[in-house]
N, CA, C and O atoms as a GROMACS GRO file, in nm:
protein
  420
    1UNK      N    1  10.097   8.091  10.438
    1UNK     CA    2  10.069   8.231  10.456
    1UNK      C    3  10.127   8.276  10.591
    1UNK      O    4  10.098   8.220  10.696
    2UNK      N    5  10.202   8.368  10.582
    2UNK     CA    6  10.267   8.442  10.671
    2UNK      C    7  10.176   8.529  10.782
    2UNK      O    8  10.113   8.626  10.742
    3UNK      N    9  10.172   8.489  10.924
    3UNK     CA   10  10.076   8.492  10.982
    3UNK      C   11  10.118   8.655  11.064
    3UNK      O   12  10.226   8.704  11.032
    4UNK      N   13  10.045   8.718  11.147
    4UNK     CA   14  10.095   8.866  11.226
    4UNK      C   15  10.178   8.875  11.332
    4UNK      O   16  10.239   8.969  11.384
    5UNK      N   17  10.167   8.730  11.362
    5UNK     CA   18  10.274   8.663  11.456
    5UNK      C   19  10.401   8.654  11.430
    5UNK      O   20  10.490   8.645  11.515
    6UNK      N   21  10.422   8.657  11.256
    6UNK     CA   22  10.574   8.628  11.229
    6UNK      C   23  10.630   8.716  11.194
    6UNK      O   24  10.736   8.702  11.132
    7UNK      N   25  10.580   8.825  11.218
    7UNK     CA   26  10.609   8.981  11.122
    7UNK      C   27  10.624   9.090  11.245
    7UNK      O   28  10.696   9.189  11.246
    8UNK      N   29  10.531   9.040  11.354
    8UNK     CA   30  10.559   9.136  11.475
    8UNK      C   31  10.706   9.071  11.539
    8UNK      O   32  10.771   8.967  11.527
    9UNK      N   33  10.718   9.254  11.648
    9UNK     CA   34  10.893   9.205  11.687
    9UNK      C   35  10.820   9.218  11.828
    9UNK      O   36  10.715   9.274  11.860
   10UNK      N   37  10.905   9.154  11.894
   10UNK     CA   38  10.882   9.120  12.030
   10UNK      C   39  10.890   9.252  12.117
   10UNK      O   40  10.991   9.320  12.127
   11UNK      N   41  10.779   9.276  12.172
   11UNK     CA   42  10.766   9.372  12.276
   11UNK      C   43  10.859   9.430  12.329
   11UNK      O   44  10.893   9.545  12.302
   12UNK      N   45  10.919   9.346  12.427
   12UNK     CA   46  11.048   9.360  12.568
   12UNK      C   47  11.189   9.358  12.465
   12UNK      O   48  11.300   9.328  12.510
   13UNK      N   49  11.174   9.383  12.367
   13UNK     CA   50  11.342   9.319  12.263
   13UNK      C   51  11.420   9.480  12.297
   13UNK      O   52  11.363   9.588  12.313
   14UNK      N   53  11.552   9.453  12.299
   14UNK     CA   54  11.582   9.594  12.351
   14UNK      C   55  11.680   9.659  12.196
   14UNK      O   56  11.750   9.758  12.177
   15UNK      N   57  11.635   9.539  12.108
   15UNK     CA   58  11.694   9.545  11.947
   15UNK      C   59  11.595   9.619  11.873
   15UNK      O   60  11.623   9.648  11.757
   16UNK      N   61  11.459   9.662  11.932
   16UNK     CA   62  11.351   9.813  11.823
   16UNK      C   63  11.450   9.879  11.869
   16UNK      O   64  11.541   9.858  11.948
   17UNK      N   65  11.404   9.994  11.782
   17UNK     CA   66  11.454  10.092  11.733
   17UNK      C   67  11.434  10.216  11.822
   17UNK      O   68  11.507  10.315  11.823
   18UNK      N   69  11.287  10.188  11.922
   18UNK     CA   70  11.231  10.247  11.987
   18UNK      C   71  11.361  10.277  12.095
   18UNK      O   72  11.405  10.389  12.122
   19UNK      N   73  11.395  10.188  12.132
   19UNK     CA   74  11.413  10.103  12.278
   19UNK      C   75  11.568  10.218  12.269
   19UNK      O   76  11.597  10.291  12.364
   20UNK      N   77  11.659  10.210  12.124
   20UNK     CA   78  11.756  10.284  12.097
   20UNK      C   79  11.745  10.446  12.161
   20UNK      O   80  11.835  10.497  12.228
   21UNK      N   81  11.638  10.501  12.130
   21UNK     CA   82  11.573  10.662  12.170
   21UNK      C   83  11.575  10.683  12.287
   21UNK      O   84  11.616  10.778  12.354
   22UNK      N   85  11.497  10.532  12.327
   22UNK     CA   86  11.460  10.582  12.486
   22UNK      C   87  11.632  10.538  12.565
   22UNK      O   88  11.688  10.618  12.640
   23UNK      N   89  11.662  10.470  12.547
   23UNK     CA   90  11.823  10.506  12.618
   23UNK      C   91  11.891  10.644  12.607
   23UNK      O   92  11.945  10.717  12.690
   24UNK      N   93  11.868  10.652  12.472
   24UNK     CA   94  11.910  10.786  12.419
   24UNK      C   95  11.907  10.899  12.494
   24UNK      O   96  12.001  10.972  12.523
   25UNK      N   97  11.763  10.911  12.533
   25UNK     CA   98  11.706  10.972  12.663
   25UNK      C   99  11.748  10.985  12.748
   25UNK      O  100  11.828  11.073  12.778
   26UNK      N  101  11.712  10.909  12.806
   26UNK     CA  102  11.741  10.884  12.947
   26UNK      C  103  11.901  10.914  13.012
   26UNK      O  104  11.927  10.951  13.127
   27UNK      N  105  11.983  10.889  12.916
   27UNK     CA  106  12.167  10.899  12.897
   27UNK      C  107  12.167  11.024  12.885
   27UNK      O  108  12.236  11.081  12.969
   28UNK      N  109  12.093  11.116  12.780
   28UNK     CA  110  12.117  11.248  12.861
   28UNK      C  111  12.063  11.358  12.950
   28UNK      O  112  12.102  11.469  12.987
   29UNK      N  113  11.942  11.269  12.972
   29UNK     CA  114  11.865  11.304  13.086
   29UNK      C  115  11.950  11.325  13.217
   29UNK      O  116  11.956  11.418  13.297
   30UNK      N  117  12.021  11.183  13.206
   30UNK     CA  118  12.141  11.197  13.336
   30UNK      C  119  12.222  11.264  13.314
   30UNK      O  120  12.273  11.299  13.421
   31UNK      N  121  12.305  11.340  13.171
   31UNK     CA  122  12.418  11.421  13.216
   31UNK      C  123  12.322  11.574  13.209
   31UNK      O  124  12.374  11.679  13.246
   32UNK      N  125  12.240  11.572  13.179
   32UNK     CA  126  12.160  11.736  13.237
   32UNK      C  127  12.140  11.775  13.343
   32UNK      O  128  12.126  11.893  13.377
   33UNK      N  129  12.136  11.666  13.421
   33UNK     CA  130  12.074  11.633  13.572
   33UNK      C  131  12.206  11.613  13.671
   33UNK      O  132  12.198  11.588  13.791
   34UNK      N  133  12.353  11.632  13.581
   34UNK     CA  134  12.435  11.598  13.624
   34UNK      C  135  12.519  11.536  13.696
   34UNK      O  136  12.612  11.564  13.771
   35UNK      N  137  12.442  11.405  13.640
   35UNK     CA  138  12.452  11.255  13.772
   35UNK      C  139  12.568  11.163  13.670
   35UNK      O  140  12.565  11.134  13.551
   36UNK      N  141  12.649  11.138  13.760
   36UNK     CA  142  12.709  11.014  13.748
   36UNK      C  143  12.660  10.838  13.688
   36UNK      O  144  12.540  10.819  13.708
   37UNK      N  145  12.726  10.728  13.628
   37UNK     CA  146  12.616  10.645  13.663
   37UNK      C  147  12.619  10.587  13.754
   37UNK      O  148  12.524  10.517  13.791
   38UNK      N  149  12.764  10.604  13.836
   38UNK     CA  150  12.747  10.525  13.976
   38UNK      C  151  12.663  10.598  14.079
   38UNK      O  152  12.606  10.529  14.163
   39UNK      N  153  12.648  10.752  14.082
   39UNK     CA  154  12.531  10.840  14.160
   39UNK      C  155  12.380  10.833  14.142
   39UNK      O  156  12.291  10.875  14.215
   40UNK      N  157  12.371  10.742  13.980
   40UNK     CA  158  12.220  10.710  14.001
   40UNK      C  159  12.218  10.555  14.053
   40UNK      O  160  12.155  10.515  14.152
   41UNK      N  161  12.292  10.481  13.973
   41UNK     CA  162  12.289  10.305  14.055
   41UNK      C  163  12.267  10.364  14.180
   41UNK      O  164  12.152  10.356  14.221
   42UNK      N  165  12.362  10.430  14.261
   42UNK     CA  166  12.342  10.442  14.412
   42UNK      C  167  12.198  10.458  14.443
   42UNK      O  168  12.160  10.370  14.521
   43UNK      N  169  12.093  10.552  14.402
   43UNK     CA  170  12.015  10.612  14.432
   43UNK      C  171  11.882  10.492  14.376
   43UNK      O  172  11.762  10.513  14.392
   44UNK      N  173  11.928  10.397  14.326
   44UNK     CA  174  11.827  10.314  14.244
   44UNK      C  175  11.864  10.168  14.369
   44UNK      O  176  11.773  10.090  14.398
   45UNK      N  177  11.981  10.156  14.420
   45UNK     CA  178  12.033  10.046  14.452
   45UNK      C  179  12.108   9.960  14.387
   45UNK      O  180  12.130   9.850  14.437
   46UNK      N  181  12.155   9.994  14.274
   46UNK     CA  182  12.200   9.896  14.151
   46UNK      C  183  12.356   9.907  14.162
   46UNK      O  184  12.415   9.984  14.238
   47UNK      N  185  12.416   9.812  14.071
   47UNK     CA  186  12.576   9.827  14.049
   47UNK      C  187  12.536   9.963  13.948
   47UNK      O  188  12.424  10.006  13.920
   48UNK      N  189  12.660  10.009  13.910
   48UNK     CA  190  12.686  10.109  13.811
   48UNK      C  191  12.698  10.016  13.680
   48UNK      O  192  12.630  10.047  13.583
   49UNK      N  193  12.788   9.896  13.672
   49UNK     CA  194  12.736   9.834  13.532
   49UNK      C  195  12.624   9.844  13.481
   49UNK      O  196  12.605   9.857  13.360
   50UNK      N  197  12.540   9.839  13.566
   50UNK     CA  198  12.348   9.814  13.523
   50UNK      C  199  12.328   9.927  13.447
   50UNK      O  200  12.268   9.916  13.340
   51UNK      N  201  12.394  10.097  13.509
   51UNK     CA  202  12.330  10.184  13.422
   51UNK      C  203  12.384  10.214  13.346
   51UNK      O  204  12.347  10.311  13.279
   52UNK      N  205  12.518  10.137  13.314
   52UNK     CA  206  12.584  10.120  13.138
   52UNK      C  207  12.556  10.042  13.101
   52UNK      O  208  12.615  10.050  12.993
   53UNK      N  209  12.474   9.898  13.095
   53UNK     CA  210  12.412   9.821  13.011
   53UNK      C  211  12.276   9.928  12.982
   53UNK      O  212  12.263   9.965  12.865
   54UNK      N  213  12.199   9.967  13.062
   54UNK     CA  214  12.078  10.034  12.960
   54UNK      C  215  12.120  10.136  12.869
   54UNK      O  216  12.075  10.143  12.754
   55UNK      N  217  12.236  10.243  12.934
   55UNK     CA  218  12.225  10.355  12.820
   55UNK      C  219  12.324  10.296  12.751
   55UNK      O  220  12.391  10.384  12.698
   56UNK      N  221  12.371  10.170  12.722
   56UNK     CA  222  12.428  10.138  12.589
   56UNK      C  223  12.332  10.062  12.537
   56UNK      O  224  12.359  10.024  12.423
   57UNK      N  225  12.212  10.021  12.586
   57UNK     CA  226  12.135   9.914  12.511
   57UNK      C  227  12.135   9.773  12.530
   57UNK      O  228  12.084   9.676  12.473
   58UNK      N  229  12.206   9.792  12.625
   58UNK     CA  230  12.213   9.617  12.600
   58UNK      C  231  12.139   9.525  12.721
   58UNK      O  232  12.120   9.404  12.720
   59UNK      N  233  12.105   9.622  12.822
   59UNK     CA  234  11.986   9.596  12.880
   59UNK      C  235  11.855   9.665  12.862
   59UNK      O  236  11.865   9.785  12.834
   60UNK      N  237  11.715   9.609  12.875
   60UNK     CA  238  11.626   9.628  12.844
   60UNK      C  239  11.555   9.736  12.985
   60UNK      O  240  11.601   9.709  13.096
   61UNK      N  241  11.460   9.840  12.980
   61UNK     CA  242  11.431   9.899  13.060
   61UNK      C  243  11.280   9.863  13.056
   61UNK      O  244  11.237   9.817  12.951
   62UNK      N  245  11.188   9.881  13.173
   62UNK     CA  246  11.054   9.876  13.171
   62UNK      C  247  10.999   9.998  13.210
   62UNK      O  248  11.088  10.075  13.246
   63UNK      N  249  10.856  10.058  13.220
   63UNK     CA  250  10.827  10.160  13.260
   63UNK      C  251  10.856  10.192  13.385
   63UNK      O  252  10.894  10.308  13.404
   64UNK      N  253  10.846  10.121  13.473
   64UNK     CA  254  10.881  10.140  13.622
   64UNK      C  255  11.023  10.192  13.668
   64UNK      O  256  11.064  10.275  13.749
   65UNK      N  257  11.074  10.110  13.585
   65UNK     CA  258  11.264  10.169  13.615
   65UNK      C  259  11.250  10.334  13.530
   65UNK      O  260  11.292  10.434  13.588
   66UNK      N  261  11.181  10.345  13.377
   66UNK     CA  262  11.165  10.513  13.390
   66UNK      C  263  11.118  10.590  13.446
   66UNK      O  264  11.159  10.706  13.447
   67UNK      N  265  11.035  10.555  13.497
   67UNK     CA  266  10.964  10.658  13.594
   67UNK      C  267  11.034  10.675  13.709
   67UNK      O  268  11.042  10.792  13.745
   68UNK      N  269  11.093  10.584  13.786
   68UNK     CA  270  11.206  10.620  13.916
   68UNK      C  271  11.347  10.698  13.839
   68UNK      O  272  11.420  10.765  13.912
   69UNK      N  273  11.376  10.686  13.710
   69UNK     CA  274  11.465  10.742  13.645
   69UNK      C  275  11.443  10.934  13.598
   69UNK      O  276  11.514  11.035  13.596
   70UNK      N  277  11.298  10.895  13.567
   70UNK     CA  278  11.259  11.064  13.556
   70UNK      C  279  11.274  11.107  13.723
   70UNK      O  280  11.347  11.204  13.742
   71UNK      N  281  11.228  11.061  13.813
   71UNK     CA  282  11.206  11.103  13.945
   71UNK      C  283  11.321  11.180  13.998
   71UNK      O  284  11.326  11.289  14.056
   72UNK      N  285  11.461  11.048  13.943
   72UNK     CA  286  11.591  11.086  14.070
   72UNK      C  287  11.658  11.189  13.942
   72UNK      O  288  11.756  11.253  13.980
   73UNK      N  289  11.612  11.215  13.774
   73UNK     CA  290  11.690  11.325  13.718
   73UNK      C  291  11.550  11.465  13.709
   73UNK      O  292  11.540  11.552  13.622
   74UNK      N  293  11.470  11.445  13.814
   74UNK     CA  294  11.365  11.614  13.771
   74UNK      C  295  11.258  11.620  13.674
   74UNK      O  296  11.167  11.700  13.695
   75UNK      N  297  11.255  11.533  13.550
   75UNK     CA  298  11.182  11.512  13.474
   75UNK      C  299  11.030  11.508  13.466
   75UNK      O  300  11.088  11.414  13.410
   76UNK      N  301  10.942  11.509  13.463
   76UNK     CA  302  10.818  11.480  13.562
   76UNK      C  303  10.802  11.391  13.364
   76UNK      O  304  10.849  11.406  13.251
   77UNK      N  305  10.703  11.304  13.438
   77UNK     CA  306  10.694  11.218  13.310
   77UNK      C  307  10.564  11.247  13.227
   77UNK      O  308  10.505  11.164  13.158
   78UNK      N  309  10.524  11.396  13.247
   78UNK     CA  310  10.410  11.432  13.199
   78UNK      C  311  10.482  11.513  13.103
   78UNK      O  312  10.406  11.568  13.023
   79UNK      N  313  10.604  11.537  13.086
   79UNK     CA  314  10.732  11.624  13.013
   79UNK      C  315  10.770  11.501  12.905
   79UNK      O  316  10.750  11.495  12.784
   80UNK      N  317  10.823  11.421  12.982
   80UNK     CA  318  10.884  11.304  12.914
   80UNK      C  319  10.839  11.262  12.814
   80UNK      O  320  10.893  11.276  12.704
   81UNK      N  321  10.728  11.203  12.835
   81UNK     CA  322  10.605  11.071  12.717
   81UNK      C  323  10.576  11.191  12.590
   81UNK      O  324  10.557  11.147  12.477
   82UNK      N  325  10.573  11.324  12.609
   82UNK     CA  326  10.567  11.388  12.442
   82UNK      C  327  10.701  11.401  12.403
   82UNK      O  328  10.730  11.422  12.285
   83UNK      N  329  10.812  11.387  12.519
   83UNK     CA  330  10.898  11.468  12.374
   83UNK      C  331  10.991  11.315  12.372
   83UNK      O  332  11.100  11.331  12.317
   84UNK      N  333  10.966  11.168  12.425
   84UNK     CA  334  10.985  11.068  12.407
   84UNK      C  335  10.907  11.027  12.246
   84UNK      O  336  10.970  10.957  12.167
   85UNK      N  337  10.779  11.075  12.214
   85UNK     CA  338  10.724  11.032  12.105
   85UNK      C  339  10.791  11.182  11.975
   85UNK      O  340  10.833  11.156  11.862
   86UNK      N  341  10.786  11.282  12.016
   86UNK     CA  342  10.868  11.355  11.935
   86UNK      C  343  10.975  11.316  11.881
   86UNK      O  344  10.976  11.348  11.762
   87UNK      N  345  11.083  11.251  11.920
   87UNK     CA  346  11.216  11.220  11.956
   87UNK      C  347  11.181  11.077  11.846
   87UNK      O  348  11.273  11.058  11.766
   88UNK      N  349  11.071  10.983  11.835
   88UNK     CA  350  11.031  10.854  11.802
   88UNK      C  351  11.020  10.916  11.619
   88UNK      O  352  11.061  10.873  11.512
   89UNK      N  353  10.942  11.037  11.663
   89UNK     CA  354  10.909  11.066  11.500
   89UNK      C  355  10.948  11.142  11.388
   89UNK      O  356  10.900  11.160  11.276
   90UNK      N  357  11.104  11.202  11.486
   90UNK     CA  358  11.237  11.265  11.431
   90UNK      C  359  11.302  11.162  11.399
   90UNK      O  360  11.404  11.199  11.342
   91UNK      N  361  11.297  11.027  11.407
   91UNK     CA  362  11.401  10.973  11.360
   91UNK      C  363  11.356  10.826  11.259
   91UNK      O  364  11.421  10.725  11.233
   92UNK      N  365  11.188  10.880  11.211
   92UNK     CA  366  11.112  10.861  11.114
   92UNK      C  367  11.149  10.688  11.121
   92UNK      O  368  11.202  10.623  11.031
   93UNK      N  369  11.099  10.628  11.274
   93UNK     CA  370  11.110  10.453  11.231
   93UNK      C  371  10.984  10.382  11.187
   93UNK      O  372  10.874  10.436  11.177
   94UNK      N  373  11.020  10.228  11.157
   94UNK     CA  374  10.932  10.178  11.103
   94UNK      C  375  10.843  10.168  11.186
   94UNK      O  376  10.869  10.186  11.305
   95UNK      N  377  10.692  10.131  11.134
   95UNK     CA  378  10.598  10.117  11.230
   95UNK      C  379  10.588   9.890  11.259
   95UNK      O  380  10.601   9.783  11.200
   96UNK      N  381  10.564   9.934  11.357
   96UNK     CA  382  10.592   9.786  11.414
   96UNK      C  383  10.465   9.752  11.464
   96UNK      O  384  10.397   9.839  11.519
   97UNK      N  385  10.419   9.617  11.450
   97UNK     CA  386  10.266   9.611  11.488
   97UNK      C  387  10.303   9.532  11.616
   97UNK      O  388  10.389   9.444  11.612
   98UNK      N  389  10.249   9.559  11.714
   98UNK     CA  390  10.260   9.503  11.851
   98UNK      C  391  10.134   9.430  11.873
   98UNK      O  392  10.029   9.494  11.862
   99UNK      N  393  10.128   9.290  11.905
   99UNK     CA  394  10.020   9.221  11.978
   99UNK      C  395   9.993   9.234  12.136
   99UNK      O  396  10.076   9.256  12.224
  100UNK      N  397   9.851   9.216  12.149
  100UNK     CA  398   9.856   9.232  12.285
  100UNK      C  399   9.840   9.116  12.302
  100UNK      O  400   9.808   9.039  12.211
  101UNK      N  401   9.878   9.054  12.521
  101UNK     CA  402   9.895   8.889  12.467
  101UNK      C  403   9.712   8.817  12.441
  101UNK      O  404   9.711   8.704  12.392
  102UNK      N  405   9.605   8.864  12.464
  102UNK     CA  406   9.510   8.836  12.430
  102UNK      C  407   9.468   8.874  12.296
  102UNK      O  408   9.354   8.920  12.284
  103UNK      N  409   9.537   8.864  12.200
  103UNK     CA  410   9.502   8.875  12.058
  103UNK      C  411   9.604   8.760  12.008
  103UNK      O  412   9.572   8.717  11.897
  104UNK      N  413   9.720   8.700  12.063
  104UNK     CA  414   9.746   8.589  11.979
  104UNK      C  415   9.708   8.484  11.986
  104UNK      O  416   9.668   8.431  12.090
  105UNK      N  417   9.715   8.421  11.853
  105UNK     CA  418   9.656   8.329  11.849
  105UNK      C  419   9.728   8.192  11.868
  105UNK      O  420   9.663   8.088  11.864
   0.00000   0.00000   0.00000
């Protein structure tokens, strides 16, 4: 029997579907805000590769790096988190069951 463990997708995977949106975001968050990606690396400390691995996906972002990301493009993240879940339910994905790590077994 196929346990909830083998059916859930890994949290941090930057392969949901979710993870696709929120780059999505954020990529044109920066050209509204009319930043470069080497003008935000600068402002973050990063190479400019770094902020073409996230808004292509192929690096993973955490909340902390969005929230300094809403900061340096204007965003206030009390704006963000609804039309981040708007944006989730326009593009009608699957629902994914997430464990927390004190529920696996």
């Amino acid at each position: 029997m196929a346990s909830v463990l083998d059916t859930a997708m890994k949290v941090t995977s930057v392969h949901r579907p979710e993870h696709a949106v929120l780059v999505a975001m954020l990529r044109q968050m920066r050209l509204d805000a009319d930043l470069t990606q080497a003008a935000v690396a600068e402002k973050l400390g990063v190479a400019q590769t770094a902020i073409s691995d996230i808004e292509t996906n192929v690096r993973g972002v955490d909340f902390l790096l969005v929230r300094d990301l809403c900061q340096i493009y204007k965003v206030e993240m009390e704006d963000f988190l609804p039309e981040f879940e708007k944006q989730l339910l326009k593009k009608k994905l699957p629902k994914t069951k997430l464990l927390r790590k004190d529920k696996r077994l």
